[in-house]
C-alpha positions as CSV (number, residue, x, y, z in Angstrom):
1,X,-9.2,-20.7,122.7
2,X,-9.1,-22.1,126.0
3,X,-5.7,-21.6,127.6
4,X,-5.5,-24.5,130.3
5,X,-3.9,-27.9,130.1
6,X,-7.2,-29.8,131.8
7,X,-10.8,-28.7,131.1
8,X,-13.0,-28.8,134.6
9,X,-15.3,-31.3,135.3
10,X,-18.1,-29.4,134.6
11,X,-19.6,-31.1,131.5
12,X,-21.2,-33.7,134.0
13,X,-23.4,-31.7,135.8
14,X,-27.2,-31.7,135.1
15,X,-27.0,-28.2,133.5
16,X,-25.7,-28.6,130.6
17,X,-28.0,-31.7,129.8
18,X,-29.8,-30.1,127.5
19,X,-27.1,-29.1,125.4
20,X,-27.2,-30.3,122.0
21,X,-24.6,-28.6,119.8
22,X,-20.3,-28.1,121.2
23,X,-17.8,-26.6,119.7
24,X,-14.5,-26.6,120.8
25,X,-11.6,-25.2,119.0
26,X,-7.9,-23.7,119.5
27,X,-7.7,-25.3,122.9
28,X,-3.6,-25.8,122.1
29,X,-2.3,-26.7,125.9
30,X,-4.8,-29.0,126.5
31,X,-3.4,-32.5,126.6
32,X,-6.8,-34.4,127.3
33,X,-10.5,-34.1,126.5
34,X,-13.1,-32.8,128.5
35,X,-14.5,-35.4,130.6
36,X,-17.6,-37.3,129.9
37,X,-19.1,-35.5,127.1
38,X,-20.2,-39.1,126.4
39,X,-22.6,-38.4,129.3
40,X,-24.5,-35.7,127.9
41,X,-28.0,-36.9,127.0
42,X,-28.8,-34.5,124.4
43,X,-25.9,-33.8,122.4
44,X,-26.2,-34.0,118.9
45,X,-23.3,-32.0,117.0
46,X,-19.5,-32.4,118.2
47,X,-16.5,-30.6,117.1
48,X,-13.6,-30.5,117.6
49,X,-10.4,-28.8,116.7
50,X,-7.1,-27.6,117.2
51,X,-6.1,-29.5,120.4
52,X,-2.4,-29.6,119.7
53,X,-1.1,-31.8,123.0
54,X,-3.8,-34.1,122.9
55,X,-2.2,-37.7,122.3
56,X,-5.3,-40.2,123.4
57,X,-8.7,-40.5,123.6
58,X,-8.9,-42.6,126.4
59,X,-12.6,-43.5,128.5
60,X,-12.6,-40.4,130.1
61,X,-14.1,-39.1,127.1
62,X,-16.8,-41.7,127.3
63,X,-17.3,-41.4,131.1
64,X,-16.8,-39.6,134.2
65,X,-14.1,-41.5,135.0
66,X,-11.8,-44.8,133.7
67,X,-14.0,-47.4,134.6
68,X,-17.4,-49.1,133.4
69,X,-20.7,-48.1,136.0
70,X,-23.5,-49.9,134.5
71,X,-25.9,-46.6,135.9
72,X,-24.4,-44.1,133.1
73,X,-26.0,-43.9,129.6
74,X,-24.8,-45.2,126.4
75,X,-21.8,-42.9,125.8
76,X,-23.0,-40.6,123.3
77,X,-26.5,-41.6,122.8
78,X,-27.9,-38.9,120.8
79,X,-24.8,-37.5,118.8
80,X,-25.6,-37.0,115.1
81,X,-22.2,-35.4,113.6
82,X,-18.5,-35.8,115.1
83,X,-15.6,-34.4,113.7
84,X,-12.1,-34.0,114.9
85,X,-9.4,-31.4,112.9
86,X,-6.4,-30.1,113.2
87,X,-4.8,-32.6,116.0
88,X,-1.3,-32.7,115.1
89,X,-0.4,-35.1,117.8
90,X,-3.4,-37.2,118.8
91,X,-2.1,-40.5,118.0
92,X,-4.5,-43.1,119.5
93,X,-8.5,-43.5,120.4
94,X,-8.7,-45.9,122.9
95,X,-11.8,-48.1,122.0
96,X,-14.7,-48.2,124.8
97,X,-15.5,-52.1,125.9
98,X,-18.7,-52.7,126.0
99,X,-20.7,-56.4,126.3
100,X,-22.4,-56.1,122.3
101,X,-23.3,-54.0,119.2
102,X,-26.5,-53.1,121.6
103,X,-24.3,-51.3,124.1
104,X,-21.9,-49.1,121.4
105,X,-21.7,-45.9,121.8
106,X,-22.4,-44.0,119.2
107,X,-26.0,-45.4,118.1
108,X,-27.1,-42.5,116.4
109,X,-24.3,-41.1,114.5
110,X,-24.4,-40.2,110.7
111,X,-21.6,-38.2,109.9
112,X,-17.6,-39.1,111.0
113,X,-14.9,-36.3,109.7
114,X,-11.4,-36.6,110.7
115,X,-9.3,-34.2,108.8
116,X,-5.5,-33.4,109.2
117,X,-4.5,-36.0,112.3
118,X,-1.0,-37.3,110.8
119,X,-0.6,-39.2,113.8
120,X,-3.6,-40.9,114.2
121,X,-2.7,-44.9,114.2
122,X,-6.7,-46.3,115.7
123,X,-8.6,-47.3,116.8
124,X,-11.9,-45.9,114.9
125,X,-15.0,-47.1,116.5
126,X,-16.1,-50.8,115.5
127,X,-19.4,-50.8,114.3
128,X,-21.7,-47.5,113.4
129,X,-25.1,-48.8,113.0
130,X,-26.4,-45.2,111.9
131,X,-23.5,-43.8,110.0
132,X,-23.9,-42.4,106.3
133,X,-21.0,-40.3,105.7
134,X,-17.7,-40.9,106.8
135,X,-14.4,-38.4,105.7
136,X,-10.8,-39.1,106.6
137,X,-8.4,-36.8,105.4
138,X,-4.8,-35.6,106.3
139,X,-4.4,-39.1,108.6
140,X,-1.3,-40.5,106.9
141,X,-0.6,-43.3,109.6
142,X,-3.8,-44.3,110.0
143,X,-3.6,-48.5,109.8
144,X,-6.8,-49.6,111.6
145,X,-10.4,-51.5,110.6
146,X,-12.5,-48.9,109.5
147,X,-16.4,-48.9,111.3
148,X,-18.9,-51.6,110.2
149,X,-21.7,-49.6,108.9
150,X,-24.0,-51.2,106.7
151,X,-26.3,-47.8,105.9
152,X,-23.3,-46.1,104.8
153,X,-24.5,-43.7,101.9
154,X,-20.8,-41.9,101.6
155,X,-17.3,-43.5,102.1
156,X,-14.4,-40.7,101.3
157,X,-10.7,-41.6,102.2
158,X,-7.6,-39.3,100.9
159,X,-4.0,-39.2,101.5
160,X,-2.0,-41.6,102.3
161,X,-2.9,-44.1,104.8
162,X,-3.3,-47.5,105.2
163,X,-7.0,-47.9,106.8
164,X,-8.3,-51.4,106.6
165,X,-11.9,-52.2,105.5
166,X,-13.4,-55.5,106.6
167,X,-16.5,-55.5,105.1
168,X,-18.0,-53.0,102.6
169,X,-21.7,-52.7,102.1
170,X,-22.3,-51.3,98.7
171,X,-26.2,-51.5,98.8
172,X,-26.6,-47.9,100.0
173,X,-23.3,-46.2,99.2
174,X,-24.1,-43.7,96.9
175,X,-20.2,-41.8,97.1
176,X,-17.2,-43.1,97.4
177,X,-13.6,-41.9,97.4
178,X,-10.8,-44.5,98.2
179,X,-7.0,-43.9,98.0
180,X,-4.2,-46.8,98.8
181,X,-4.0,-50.3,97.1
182,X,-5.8,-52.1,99.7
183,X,-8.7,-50.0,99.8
184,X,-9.5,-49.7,96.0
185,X,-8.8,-53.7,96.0
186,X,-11.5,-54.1,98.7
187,X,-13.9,-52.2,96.5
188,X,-13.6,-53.6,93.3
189,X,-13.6,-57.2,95.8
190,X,-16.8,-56.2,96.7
191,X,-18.1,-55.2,93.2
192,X,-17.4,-58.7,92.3
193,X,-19.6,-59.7,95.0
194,X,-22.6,-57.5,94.8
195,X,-23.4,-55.0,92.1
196,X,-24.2,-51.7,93.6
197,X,-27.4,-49.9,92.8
198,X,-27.4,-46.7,94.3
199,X,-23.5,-45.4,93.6
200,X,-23.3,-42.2,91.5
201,X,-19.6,-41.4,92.3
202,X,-16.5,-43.2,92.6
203,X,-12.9,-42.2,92.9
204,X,-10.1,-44.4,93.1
205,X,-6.8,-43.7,93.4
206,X,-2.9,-44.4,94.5
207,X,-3.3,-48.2,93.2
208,X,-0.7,-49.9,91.1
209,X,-2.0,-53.2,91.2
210,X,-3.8,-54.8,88.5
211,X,-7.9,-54.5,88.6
212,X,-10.8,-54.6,87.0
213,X,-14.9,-53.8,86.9
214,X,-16.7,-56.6,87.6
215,X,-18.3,-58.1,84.3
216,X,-16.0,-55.5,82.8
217,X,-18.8,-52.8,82.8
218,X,-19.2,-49.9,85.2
219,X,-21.7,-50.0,87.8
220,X,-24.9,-49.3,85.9
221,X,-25.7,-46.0,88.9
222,X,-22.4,-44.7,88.0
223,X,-22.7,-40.7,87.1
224,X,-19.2,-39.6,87.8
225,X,-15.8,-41.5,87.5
226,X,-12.5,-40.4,88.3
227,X,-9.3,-42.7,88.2
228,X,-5.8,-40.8,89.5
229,X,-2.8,-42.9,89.3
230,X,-4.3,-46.2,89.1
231,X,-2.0,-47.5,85.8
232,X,-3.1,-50.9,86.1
233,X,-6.8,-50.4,86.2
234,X,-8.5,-51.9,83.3
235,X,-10.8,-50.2,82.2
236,X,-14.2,-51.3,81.0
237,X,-14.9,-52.0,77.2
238,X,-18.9,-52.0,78.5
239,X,-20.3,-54.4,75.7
240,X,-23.5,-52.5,76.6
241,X,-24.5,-49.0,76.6
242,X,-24.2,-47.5,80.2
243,X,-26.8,-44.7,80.2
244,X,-25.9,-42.9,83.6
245,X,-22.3,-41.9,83.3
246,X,-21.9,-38.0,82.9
247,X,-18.5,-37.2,83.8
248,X,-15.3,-39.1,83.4
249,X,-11.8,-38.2,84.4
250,X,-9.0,-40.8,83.7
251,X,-5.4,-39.0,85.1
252,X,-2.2,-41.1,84.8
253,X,-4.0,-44.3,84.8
254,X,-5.4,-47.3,82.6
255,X,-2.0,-47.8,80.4
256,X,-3.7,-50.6,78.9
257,X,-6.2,-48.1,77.1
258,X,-4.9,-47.1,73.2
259,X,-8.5,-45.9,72.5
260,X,-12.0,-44.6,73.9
261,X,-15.0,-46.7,73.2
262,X,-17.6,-43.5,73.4
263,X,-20.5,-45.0,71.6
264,X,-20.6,-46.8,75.2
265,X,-21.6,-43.6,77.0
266,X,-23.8,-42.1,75.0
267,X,-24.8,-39.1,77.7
268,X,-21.5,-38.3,78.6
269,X,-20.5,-34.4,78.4
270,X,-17.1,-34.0,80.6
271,X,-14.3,-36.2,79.8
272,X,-11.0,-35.4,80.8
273,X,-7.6,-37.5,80.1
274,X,-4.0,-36.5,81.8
275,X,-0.8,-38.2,81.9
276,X,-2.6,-41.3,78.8
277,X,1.3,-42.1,77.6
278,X,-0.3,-45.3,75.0
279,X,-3.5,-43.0,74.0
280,X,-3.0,-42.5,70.0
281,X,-6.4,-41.9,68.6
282,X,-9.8,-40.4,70.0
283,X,-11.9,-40.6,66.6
284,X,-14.7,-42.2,68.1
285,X,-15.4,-39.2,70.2
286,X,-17.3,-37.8,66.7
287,X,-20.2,-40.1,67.6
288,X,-21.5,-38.6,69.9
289,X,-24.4,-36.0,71.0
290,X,-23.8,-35.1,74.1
291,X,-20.3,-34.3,74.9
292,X,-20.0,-30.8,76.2
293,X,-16.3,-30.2,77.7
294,X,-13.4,-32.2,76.7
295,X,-9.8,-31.7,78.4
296,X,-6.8,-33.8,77.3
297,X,-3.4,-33.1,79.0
298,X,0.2,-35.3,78.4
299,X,-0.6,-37.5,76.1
300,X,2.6,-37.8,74.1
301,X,1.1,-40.2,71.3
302,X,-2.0,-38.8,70.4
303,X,-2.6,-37.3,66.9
304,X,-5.8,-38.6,65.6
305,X,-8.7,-36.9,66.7
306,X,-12.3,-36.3,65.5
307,X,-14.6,-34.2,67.5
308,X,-18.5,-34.2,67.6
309,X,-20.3,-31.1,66.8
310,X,-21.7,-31.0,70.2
311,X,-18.9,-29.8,72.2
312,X,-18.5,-26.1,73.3
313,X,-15.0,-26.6,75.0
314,X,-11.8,-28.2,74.1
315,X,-8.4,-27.9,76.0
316,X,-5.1,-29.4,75.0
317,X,-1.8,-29.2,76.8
318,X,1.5,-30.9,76.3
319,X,0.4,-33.2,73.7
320,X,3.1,-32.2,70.9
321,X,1.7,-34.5,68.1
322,X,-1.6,-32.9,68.6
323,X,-0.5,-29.3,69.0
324,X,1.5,-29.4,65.7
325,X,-1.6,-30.4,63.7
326,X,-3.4,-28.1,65.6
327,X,-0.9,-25.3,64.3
328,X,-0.9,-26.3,60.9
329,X,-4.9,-26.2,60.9
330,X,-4.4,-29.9,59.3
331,X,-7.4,-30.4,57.4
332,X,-8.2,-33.9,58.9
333,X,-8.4,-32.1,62.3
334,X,-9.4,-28.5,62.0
335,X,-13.0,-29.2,60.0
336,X,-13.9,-30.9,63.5
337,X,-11.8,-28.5,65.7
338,X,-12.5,-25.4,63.8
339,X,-16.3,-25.1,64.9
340,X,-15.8,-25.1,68.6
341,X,-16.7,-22.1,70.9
342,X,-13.4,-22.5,73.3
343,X,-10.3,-23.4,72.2
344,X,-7.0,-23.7,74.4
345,X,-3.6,-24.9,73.7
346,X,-1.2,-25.2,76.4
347,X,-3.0,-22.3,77.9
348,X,-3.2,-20.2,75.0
349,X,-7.0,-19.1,73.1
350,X,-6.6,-20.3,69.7
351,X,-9.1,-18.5,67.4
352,X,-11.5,-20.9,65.2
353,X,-12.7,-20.0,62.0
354,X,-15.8,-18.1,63.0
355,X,-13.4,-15.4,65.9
356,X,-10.7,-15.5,63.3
């Protein structure tokens, strides 16, 4: 990587115009951003990473210089994909001022990625008319409004942060990923609000405070689910079929559920329950036809199972009451058990009657 503390001012000059791709990576003694890469007309595709001593992003990285000159372009006019990595110390992006929405930089961006910045505090950019995806990662002190972007097709947020969201337009948003208790409050907020249409995945997680699905059904898109420590999180008892949902993954989460309502997801063939203290009995999974992989970890109560002939799969770990029937090839459990391809028990292969 570059070994200065200061980049020239080079980026400026007319020649590099017709750049539309920059990469920049391991500059570790640099303690500001090249200047005006805001300025370059064509630039599409932005990364950077590993600038250790970089602290701000101040207008510099907007303009040639700290002020506003109503001759240069809108910073950053053309610029597709932006990411920032690996920027141990960058605490602060200075927002640019401009007069309206109109004047933003950043018109044409789709894709945001900010991975591993633990001192990043804001501010994000306010509004991203053309943004689909957006990833923040690794940004543990990150407390700021997150961009208004109403195409938004993919929203994924993890660690521990507390990122705001002011408004969140579900009409598009086909993946989404939040962590924290104000973000999966926001979400299921805006569920009440408006139904989404086009979301296939969500992930919630980190959120002890008591929420539910709006209409207590799942959104009718849905394809793949996965709750991680969410205890409070009711989940839905669906009084109609939902068609869509393939793959379900319920970790430490929904205390309130004793039992699984399968008939309610008739095309579901990946479940998978960890850390389900209350969970006694799964005998409705026997109804169904399409369940292919079933995993259930720590679930300290459970002991009444019956499993449908569809599945190919089945893992079991630290779920005692289970495991001894299991042993015992208990008749009530081993006819269902018994004719299934892949059997593990806390790890170990357990041979059914037809490997026996």
């Amino acid at each position: 990587g570059y070994r200065g503390t200061m980049f020239p001012d080079w980026v400026g000059q007319s020649s590099y115009h017709n750049m539309t791709k920059l990469v920049l990576r391991g500059c570790k003694n640099c303690w500001v951003l090249p200047p005006s890469l805001g300025q370059l007309p064509s630039l599409m595709d932005l990364r950077l990473e590993g600038f250790d001593m970089v602290k701000k992003i101040g207008a510099e990285f907007y303009k040639a210089d700290g002020t506003r000159h109503r001759n240069q372009v809108t910073p950053f006019r053309s610029l597709k994909y932006l990411s920032f990595s690996n920027m141990g110390c960058w605490e602060e992006w200075e927002s640019f001022e401009c007069d309206d929405d109109d004047h933003a930089p950043f018109p044409q961006l789709e894709t945001l990625q900010i991975w591993k910045c633990p001192k990043l505090r804001g501010d994000l950019p306010t509004f991203l008319p053309s943004l689909k995806t957006l990833d923040i990662s690794g940004c543990s002190e990150l407390g700021c409004d997150l961009p208004r972007a109403p195409i938004i097709r993919s929203l994924r947020i993890y660690g521990k942060q507390e990122a705001r969201m002011r408004e969140l337009s579900l009409s598009m948003l086909e993946t989404l990923h939040v962590n924290g208790e104000h973000l999966v409050e926001c979400v299921f907020d805006a569920m009440t609000h408006t139904q989404p249409t086009s979301l296939t995945e969500l992930w919630i997680s980190n959120c002890s405070s008591v929420v539910s699905f709006a209409g207590d059904s799942l959104p009718p898109s849905l394809r793949r689910l996965y709750i991680f420590d969410c205890k409070n999180v009711e989940f839905p008892m669906q009084h109609q079929q939902h068609h869509s949902l393939q793959r379900l993954v319920i970790h430490n989460s929904c205390d309130s559920l004793t039992s699984f309502a399968f008939p309610a997801f008739p095309n579901l063939n990946n479940l998978r329950i960890e850390g389900r203290e209350n969970l006694t009995s799964l005998e409705e999974l026997s109804q169904s036809q399409s369940l292919r992989q079933l995993s259930i970890e720590r679930c300290p109560k459970l002991e009444k199972i019956s499993l449908p002939a569809s599945l190919n799969s089945l893992s079991i770990s630290e779920c005692p009451l289970l495991e001894g029937h299991i042993e015992r090839k208990d008749p009530h459990i081993w006819q269902t058990i018994s004719r299934i391809p892949a059997i593990s028990v806390n790890g170990k292969r357990i041979l059914n009657d037809s490997t026996s």
